[in-house]
N, CA and C atoms as an extended XYZ file, in Angstrom:
189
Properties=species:S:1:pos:R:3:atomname:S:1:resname:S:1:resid:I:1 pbc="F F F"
N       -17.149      -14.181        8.386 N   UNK     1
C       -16.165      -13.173        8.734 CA  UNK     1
C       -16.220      -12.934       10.236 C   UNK     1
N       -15.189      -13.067       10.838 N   UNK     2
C       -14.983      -12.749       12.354 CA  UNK     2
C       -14.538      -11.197       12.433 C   UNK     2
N       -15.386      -10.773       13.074 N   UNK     3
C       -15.252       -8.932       14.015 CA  UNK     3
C       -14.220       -9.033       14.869 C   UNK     3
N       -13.296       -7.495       15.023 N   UNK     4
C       -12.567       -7.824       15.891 CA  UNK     4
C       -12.772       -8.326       17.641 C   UNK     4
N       -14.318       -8.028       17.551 N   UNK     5
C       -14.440       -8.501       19.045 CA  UNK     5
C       -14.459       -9.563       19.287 C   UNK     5
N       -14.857      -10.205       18.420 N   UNK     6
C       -14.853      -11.830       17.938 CA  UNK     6
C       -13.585      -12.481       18.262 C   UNK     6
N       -12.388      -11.640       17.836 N   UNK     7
C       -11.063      -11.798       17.841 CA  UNK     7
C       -10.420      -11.183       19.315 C   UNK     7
N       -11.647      -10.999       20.066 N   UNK     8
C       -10.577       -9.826       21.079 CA  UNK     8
C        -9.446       -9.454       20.446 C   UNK     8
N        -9.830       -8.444       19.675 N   UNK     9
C        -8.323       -7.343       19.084 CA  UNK     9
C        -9.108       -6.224       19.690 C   UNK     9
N        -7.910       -5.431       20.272 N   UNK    10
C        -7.984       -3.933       19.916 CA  UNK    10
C        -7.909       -3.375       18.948 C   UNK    10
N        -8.378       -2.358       18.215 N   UNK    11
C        -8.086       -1.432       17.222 CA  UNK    11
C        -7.199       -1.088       16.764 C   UNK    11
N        -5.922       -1.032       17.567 N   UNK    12
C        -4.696       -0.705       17.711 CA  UNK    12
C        -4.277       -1.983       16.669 C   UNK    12
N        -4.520       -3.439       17.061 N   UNK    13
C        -3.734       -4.437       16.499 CA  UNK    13
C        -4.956       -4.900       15.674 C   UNK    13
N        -5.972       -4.489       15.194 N   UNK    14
C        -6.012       -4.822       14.311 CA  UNK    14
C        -6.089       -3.803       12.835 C   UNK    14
N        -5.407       -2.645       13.010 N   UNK    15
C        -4.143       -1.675       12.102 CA  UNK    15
C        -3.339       -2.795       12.110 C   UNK    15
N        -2.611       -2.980       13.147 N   UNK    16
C        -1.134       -3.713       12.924 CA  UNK    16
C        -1.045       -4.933       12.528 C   UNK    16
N        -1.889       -5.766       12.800 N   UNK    17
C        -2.172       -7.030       12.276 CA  UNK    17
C        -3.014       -7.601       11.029 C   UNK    17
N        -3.859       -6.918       11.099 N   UNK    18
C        -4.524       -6.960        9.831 CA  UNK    18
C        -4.587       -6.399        8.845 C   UNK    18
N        -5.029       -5.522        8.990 N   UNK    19
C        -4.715       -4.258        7.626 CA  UNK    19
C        -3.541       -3.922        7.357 C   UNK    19
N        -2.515       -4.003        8.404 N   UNK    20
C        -1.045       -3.692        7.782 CA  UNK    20
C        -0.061       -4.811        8.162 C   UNK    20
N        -0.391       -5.991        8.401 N   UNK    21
C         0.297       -7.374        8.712 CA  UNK    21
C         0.596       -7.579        7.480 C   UNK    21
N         0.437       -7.572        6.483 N   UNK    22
C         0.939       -7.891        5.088 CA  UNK    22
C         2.038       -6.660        4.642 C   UNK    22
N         1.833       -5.643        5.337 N   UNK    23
C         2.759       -4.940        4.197 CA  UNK    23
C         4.475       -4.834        4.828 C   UNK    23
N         4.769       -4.660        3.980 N   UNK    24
C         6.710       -4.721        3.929 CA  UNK    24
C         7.181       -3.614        5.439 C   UNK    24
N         6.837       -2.556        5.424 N   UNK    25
C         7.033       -1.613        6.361 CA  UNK    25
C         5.838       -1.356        7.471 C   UNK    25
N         4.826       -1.525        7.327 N   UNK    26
C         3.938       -1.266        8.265 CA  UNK    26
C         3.273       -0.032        8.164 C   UNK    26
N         3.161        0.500        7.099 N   UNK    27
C         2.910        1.470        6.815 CA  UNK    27
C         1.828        1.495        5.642 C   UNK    27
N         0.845        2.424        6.020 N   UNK    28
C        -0.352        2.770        5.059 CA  UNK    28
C         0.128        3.776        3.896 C   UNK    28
N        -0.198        3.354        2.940 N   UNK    29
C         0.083        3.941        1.300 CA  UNK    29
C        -0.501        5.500        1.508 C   UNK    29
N        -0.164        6.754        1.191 N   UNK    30
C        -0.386        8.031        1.331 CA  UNK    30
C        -0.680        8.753        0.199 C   UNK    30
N        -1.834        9.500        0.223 N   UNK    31
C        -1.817       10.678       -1.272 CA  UNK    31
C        -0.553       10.919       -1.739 C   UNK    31
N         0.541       11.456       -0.774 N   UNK    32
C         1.735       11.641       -1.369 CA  UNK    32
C         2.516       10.853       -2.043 C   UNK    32
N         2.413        9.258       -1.560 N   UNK    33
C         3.257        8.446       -2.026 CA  UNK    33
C         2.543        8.275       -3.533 C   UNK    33
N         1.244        8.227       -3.682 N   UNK    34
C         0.601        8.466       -4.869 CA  UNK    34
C         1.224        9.182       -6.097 C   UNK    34
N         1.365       10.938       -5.440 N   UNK    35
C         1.518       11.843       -6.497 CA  UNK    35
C         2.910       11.397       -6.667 C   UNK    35
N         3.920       11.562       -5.803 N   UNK    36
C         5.254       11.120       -6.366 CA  UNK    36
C         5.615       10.061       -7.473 C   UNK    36
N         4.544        8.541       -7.543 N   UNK    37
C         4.882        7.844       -8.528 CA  UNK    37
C         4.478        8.407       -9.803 C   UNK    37
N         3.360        8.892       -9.575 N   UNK    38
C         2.717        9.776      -11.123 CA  UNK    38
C         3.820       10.734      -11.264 C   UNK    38
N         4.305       11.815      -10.379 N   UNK    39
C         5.533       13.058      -11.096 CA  UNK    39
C         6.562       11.945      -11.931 C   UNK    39
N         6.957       11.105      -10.996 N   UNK    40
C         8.108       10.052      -11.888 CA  UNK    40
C         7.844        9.517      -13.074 C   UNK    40
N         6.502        9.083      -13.154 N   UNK    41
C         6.303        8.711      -14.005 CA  UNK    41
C         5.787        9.703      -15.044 C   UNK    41
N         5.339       11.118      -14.778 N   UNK    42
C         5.288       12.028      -15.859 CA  UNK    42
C         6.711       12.608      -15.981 C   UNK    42
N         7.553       12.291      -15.536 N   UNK    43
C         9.074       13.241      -15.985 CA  UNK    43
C         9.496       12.389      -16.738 C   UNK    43
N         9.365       10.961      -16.353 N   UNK    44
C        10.394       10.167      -17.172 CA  UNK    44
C        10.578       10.233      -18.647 C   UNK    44
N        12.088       10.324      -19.027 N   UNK    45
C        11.686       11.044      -20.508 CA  UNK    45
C        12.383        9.976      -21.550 C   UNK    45
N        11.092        9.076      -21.673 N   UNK    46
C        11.146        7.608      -22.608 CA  UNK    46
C         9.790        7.589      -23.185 C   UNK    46
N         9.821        7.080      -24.414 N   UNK    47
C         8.343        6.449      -24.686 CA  UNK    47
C         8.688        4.732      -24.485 C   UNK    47
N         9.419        4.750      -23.913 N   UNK    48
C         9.851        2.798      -23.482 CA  UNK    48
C         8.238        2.662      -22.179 C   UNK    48
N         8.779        3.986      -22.084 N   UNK    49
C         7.017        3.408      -20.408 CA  UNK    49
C         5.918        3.597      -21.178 C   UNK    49
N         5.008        2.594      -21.714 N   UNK    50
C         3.636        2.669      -22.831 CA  UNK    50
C         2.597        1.936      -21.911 C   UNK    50
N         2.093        2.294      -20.731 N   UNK    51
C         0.740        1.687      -20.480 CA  UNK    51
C         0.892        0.967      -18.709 C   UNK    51
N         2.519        0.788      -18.686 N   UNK    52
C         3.257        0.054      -17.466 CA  UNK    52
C         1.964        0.362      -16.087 C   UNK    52
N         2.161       -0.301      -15.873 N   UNK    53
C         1.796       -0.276      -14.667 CA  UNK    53
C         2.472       -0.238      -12.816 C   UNK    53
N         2.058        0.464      -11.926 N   UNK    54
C         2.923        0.158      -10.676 CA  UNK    54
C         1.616        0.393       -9.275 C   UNK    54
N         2.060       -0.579       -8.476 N   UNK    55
C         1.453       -0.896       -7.590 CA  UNK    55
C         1.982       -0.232       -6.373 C   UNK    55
N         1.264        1.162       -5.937 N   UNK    56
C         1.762        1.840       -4.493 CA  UNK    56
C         1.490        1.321       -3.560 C   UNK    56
N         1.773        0.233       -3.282 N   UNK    57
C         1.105       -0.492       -1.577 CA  UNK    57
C         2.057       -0.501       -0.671 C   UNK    57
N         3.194       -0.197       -0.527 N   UNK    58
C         3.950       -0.894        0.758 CA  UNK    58
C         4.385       -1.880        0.724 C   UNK    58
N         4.402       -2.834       -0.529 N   UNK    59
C         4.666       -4.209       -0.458 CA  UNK    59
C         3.545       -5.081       -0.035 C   UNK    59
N         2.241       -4.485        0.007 N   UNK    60
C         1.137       -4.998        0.500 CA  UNK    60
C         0.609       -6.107       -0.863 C   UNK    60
N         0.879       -5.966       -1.874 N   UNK    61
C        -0.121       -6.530       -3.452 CA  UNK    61
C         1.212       -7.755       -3.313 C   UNK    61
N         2.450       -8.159       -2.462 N   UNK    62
C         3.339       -9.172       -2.671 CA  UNK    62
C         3.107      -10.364       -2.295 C   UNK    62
N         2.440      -10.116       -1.223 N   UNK    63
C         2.003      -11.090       -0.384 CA  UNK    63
C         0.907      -12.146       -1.355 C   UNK    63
């Protein structure tokens, strides 16, 4: 495994490049974005949703 010093990265790019170079928006997944899929998914008023699953990443799990 190479360190970012290894890489001469700054800190700065390696947020932007690494840890968030994969995701769709550039953006880190949030408690909030969390609770919102759970409210949706506790309002929704089906028993069709039995076990489903959903992935809050940003588009990060696509890659």
């Amino acid at each position: 495994m190479q360190y970012p010093q290894a890489l001469r990265l700054s800190e700065q790019e390696v947020v932007e490049k690494i840890m968030l170079g994969v995701t769709v928006d550039k953006t880190f997944t949030t408690i909030e974005d969390v609770a919102e899929i759970a409210l949706l998914f506790a309002a929704f008023p089906t028993n069709a949703l039995t076990g489903q699953s959903m992935v809050v990443s940003h588009g990060w799990n696509m890659s």
